[in-house]
PASERO-335322 format. One record per residue (C-alpha): x, y, z; residue number from 0. Coordinates in pm, 1 decimal. Layout:
! PASERO-335322
{rec {X,Y,Z},NUM}
...
END
This chain:
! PASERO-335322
{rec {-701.7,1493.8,244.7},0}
{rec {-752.4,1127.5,265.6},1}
{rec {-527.0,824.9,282.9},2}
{rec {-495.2,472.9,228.3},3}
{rec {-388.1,249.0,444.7},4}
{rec {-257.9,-139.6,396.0},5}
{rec {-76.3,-367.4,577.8},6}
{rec {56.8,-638.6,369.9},7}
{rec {194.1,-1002.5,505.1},8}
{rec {499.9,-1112.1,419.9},9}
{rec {680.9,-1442.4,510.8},10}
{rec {910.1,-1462.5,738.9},11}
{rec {1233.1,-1403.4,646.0},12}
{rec {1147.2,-1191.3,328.7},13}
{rec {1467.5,-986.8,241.8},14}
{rec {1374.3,-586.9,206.1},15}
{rec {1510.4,-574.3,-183.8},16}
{rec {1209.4,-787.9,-300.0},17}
{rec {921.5,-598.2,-179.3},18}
{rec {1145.9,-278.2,-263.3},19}
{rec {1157.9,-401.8,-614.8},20}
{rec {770.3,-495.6,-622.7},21}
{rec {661.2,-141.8,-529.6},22}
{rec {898.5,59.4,-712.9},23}
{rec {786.4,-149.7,-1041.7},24}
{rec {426.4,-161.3,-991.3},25}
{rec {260.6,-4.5,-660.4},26}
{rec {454.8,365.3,-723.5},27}
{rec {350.2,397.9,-1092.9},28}
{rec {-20.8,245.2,-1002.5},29}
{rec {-95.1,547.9,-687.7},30}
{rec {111.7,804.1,-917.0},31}
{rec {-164.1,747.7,-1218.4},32}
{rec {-440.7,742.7,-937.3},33}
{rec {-337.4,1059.2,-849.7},34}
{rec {-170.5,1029.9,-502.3},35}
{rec {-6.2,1287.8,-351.1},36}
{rec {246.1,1117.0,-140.2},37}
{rec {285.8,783.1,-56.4},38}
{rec {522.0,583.4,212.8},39}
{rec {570.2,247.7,261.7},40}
{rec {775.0,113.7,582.1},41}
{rec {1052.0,-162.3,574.2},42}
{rec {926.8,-511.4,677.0},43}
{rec {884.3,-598.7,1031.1},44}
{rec {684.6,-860.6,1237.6},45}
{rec {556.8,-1009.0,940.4},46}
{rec {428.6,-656.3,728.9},47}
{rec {489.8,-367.7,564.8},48}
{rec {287.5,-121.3,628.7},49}
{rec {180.7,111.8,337.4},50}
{rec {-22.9,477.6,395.0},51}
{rec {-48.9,662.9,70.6},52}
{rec {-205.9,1004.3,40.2},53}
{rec {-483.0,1189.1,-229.3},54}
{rec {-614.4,1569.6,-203.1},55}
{rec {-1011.9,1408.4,-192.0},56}
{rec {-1174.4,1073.4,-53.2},57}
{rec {-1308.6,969.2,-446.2},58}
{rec {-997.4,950.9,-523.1},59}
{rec {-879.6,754.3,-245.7},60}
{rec {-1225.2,525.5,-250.8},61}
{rec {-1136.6,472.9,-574.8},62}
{rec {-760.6,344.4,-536.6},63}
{rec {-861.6,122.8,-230.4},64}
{rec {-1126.3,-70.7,-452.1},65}
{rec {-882.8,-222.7,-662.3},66}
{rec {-740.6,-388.1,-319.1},67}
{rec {-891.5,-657.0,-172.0},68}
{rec {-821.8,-833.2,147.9},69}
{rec {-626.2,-1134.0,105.1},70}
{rec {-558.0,-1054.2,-228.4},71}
{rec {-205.3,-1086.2,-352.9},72}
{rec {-21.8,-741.9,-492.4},73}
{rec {74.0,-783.5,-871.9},74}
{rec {385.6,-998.6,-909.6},75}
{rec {431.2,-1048.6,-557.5},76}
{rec {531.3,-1435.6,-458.4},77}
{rec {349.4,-1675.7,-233.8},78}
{rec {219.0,-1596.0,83.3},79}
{rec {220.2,-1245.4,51.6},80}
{rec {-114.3,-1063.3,73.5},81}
{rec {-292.7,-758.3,186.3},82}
{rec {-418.7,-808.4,530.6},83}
{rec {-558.3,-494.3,601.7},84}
{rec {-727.7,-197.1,374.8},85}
{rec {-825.8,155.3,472.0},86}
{rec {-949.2,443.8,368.3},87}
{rec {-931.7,778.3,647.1},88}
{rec {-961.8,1116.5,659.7},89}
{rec {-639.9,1322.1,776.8},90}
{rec {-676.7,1513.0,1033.3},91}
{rec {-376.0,1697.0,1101.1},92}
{rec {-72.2,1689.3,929.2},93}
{rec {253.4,1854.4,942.4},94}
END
């Protein structure tokens, strides 16, 4: 098992609903049809959310991660949000 894992900059200040809104609409559907197994993303703090989402074989997860770029900006998102960070990593243990 593999995941990937982004950290995404938000402004200060953000309220939670907005980037709630952006990743039910676009990044749930988009790691669903890439064939993710799980996915989490954690509420906004110090400036990120923090995103780890999970696929049965590392093509798979290469494959989501290359259409994420640092400092890119997630579909639809507003102004001064980007990805700061992007990861792919074998799991090692899970529960």
């Amino acid at each position: 098992m593999y995941a990937v894992h982004t950290e995404v900059t938000i402004p200060d200040g953000t309220p939670v609903d907005g980037p709630a809104r952006g990743l039910q609409a676009h990044a749930i559907p988009a790691v669903r049809a890439a064939g993710a197994v799980a996915a989490y993303w954690m509420e906004p703090a110090n400036g990120s959310i923090l995103g780890v989402v999970l696929f049965d074989d590392e093509t798979a997860a290469r494959t989501a991660a290359s259409g994420i770029s640092v400092g890119g900006r997630p579909p639809d998102a507003p102004d001064g949000v980007s990805y700061r960070t992007v990861e792919v990593r074998e799991v090692i243990a899970r529960l």
